[in-house]
Phi, psi and omega in degrees: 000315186294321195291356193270337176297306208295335209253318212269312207293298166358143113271135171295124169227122173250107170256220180239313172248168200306312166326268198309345170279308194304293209312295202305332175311289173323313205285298170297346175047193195297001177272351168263128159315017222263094173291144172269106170291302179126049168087213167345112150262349209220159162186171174304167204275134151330302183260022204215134157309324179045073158193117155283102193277343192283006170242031170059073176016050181294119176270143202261160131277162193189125179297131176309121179340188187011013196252322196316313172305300188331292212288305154358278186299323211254025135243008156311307180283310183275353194302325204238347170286139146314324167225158186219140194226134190225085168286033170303189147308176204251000185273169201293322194287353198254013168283338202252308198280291199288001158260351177271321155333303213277307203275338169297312190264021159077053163290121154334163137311287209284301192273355174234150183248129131332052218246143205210138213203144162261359196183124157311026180238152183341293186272019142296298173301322159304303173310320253236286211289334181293349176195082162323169175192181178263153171324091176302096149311338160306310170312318178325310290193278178305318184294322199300293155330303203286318158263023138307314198274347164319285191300325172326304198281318195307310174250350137329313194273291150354272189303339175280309155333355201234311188253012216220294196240279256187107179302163190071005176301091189224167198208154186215164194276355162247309217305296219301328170284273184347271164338295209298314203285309171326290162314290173315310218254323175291288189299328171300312161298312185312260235301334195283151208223094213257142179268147157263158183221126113317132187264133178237115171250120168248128178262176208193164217202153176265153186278196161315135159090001162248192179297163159051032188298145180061355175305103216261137135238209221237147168223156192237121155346064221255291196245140139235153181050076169051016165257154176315094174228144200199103142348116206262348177203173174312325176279310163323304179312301211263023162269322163294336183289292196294345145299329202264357152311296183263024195255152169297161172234116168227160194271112125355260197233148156236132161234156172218124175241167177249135207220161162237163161220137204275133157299158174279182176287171165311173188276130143270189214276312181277349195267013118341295185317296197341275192298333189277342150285317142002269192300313194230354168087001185271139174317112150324337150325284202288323179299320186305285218294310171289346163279345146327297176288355160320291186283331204259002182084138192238168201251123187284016163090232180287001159272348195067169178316150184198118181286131173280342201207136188293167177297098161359318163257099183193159189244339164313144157250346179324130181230148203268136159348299183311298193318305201279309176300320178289308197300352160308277195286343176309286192304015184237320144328270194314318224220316181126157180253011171279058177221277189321116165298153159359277186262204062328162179270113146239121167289127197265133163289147175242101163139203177289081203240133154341112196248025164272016211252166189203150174274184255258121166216185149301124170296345173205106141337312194281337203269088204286159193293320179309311184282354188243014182310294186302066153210008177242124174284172187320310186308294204290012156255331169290339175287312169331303182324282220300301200275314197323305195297293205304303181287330177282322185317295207310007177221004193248158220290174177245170196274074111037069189237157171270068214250135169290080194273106156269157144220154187213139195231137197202078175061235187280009171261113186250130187253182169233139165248097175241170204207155179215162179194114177292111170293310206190097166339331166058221180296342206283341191283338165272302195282359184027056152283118152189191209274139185313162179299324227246349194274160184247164186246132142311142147284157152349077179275190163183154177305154157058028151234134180302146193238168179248147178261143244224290143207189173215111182246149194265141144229155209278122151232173175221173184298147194251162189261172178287150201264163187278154210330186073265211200271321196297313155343304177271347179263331185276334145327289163328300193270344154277328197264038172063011178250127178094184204181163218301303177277014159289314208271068116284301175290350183263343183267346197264309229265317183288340118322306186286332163243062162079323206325308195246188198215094135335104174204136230330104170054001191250153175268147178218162190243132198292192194271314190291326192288314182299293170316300173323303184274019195256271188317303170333306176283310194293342174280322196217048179314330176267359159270348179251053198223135182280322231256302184314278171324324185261020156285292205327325159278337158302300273249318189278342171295277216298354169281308189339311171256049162025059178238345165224166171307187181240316191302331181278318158330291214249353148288287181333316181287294224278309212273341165270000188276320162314288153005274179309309165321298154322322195284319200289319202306310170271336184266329203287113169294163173239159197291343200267342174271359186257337191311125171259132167328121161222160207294083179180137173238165175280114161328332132331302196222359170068005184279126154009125159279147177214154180272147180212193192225106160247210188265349164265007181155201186266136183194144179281115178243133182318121201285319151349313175327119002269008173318311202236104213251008180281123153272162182196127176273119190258047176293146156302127148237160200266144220256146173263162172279124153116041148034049170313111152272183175307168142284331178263325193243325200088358166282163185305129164279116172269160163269127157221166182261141160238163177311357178229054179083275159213152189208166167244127164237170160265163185280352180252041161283134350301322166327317188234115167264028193297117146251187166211134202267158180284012214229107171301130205261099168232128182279113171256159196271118213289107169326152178274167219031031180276172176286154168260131144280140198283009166286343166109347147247144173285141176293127169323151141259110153215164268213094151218097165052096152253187139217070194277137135310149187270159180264025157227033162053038166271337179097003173235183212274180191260107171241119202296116179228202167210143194224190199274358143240084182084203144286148206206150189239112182227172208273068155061290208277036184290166335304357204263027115248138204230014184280120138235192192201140156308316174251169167278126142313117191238111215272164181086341172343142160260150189244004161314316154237056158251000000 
């Protein structure tokens, strides 16, 4: 009887992942239980639509493969609770995983709670449980819509892309808008004709015997005869050099105005992405996954685990009173108090936000990044560095400039001078703003005074085409024209990369061949799912279940019965590329039959029109020549690079005839110490082995580790064998996977 009392006293706390159950544990101490669902437990069937749409899109759940345990255990464990309290995230996904929480393991009503934190630390968490609350179905609702309409087109959509172009094919209701812009922006480029112009820059000096005599700057060619003018050629150019050689330079007009320049707000989810690809080159993905371990907490040495970071996903600028009231005295403390504003700083938002959501900060100001550096792998201090600096900039007085304006005339010519000068550094000693590589500090000017010229260099330039994506580029597109939401655009930059569309090459996006056709094909079929204007009413239409202002069924009655339509139509209208296949001036090298250009989901690649008698293929990858005019060994033709599924190798070009290859993957050998163990290659293999410090997600207490194994690299768990979890990737628990 005492032991049944002692189990009934317990409360249940349920998150999502192990990291975030220890940080909440400490906080909460022993009356509490606190268990890791592993993110997602429950979602629509793989291999199935799992949506009866003629049954007002009743969607079916299935516990997710490998959770069946998880859902075991965590109803064992609440089965004796008194109360079960569901600490997901505060976000629609993280409403949706504590109701999938609530209907897998048969939660009372009456016994489960609700608790919700914008920051893992002690008076957050206090706060949160002193006043529980219930599931918000709206959020539920909206999450729900939102991944109807996901499956909807994904799986819809999908088998006609499988039977139209290409098998392996697949298409998604945001992703799919990402591409289009990608592709347009491609295409923008192609089409573009670039003119030439000339620039005429003269430097120029005050003369002897005035102020700031000899002080040189720089004036750039602007007008002639009071119009807009640039040298349309070489000629044009050094026919101006040699008039303006004998024209006087006098200063027309000088102004000096005093400017401010404002730090920007603390981060959102996307301009956090922005900069940390910027700055450090990391992948949205990769920022999401370290700031995870950020917010759910890392262990501070003799402090214990401790969330480093406000939640991660938000769109808010919004900063809570405390926050604001510490970062204050950091700066006045720290910095002076002619640094420190008035007022605080509050930041106007754009678009609809949430209004428990607060943007990205340090959870304690004071815990500054230099002191807690050992206890951060390198990423995760720089990002830590990164959000700290941004939220102390975002309160501190603004940078102070001095900015300057010459214009200057030379006979029927007018040149411009500007010049800038930091009055008073502001935020910049944190936020490390300051003036471009190329601007200049003016001298002393006055109206009507002669300068002396110095020179005149004419250089060639010509109109630039629009420029292409980059990752920071595109998530901020994305987040003006409203399409996708904080915790989207990581998996829409991931998902459109992983299945071919676009291309990374060095940080800029270009859009593939495969990407282009799909979304070619896409618009003329399904102009309103790949219509930017359209999709991000669609994300209002999901604010608005959210804020219990429409049904989540009227959403997806609106969505259906015209995508059905376009779907039927396209099914009978849509040519297919495999019916496009062409002849081309070439034969197989097998069987001598015509060649034809074909399609798969990695390109374009040539095949024997004979097919299936004659099953030769040919990849119309560029291939590049080795240096040094290698030939074969076997034959004497010229050796090439080509890819294979284990990277790149040298073949001969007189494949098929000569199949000689060489792999490319320098062979080194060492010579085996005596008594060392043996393979039967006659060396023992290295294994290797690296180290994260990733919590294992199967809540055993030990770390995540990089190995490598006989297909490839694989992340498995420290305490193996008596933990047997691996993963192809790091688990990043809370994703959202609606658009992957």
């Amino acid at each position: 009887m005492s032991e049944k009392k002692k189990k009934s006293s317990v409360d249940v706390v349920i998150v999502e992942s192990p990291a975030k159950a220890r940080t909440i544990k400490r906080i909460l101490g022993s009356a509490f239980s606190v268990r890791a669902s592993l993110g997602h437990i429950r979602d629509l069937p793989e291999k199935s639509l799992g949506v009866e749409v003629e049954k007002d899109f009743k969607p079916t759940y299935k516990v997710l493969p490998g959770r069946q345990k998880t859902v075991r255990m965590l109803k064992e464990a609440v089965q004796e609770a008194n109360n079960i309290y569901l600490a997901t995230d505060l976000d629609r996904e993280g409403e949706a995983i504590a109701w999938h929480l609530k209907q897998a393991l048969g939660l009372r009503d009456e016994k489960t709670w609700r608790v919700i934190f914008n920051e893992i630390t002690q008076r957050s968490i206090k706060a949160a449980f002193a006043r529980p609350g219930k599931i918000d179905m709206n959020k539920v609702d909206a999450q729900t819509a939102r991944r109807i309409l996901d499956r909807l087109v994904g799986y819809m959509l999908s088998p006609l892309l499988w039977k139209k172009v290409a098998r392996g094919l697949s298409a998604g209701r945001v992703q799919s808008v990402a591409v289009r812009m990608v592709v347009e922006r491609e295409k923008e480029i192609k089409d573009f004709v670039p003119e030439e112009f000339w620039k005429i820059t003269a430097t120029l000096a005050p003369k002897k015997g005035d102020a700031d005599a000899g002080k040189e700057f720089l004036a750039q060619l602007v007008q002639k005869e009071g119009a807009e003018f640039k040298p349309k050629n070489e000629a044009e150019a050094q026919s101006c050099v040699q008039e303006l050689e004998k024209e006087e330079f006098r200063i027309a007009s000088f102004e000096e105005k005093e400017t401010t320049q404002y730090a920007p707000p603390p981060f959102t989810t996307s301009r956090m992405q922005q900069t940390a690809s910027g700055r450090f080159g990391f992948s949205p993905r990769k920022t999401m996954q370290i700031a995870q371990r950020l917010y759910e907490g890392l262990s501070l040495g003799k402090k214990g685990r401790v969330g480093l970071i406000t939640y991660m996903r938000t769109d808010a600028v919004r900063v809570s009173s405390a926050a604001l009231n510490q970062v204050r005295r950091l700066i006045k403390d720290k910095f002076g108090e002619q640094y420190l504003p008035e007022k605080p700083h509050f930041f106007k938002a754009r678009g609809r936000i949430q209004a428990a959501h607060e943007a990205i900060r340090p959870t304690s100001v004071a815990r500054q990044p230099e002191e807690i550096k050992a206890h951060l792998s390198p990423d995760q201090f720089k990002l830590y560095d990164l959000i700290w600096k941004c939220f102390v900039a975002s309160q501190m007085k603004p940078v102070e400039l001095l900015e300057q304006t010459a214009q200057i005339e030379a006979g029927k010519y007018t040149f411009l001078a500007k010049g800038r000068k930091i009055l008073f550094p502001g935020h910049s000693l944190v936020s490390g703003w300051g003036l471009k590589k190329d601007e200049q500090n003016l001298p002393k000017l006055r109206p009507d005074q002669i300068l002396d010229l110095l020179g005149l260099e004419p250089t060639q330039h010509f109109t630039q085409p629009p420029p292409r994506y980059s990752v920071a580029s595109l998530i901020r597109a994305l987040e003006q024209k409203g399409i996708g939401r904080p915790s989207t655009y990581a998996p829409i930059i991931s998902t459109i990369q992983e299945r071919g569309y676009v291309r990374l090459q060095r940080r800029l996006f270009y859009a593939t061949e495969v990407g282009t056709i799909v979304t070619e094909k896409l618009i003329r079929h399904f102009p309103d799912i790949m219509d930017v204007d359209f999709t991000s009413q669609m994300e209002e239409g999901l604010d608005d279940v959210e804020e219990a202002k429409t049904d989540w069924l009227n959403i997806l009655r609106k969505f259906y019965e015209p995508f059905k339509r376009a779907l039927e139509a396209a099914e009978e209208q849509m040519i297919s590329v495999k019916d496009e296949a062409a002849e081309v001036e070439q034969l197989c090298p097998k069987c001598g039959s015509p060649m034809v250009s074909k399609m798969s989901r990695y390109g374009r690649f040539l095949a024997c029109s004979a097919f299936p008698k004659c099953k030769y293929t040919e990849t119309l990858t560029k291939k590049e020549e080795i240096a040094g005019d290698r030939k074969c060994p076997k034959c004497e033709a010229s050796l090439v690079v080509k890819s294979g599924p284990y990277g790149k190798f040298l073949g001969c070009s007189a494949y098929p005839k000569c199949d000689y290859k060489e792999s490319l993957q320098a062979k080194r050998r060492k010579k085996r110490p005596s008594g060392a163990p043996q393979t039967r290659s006659g060396l023992k293999r290295k294994k290797v082995a690296e180290p994260t410090d990733i919590d294992c997600p199967a809540g055993c207490g030990g770390k995540l580790i990089r190995r490598r194994g006989p297909r490839g690299y694989f992340y498995g768990c420290s305490n193996f064998p008596h933990c047997k979890y691996t993963s192809k990737s790091l688990p990043t628990p809370g994703q959202s996977e609606s658009d992957s």
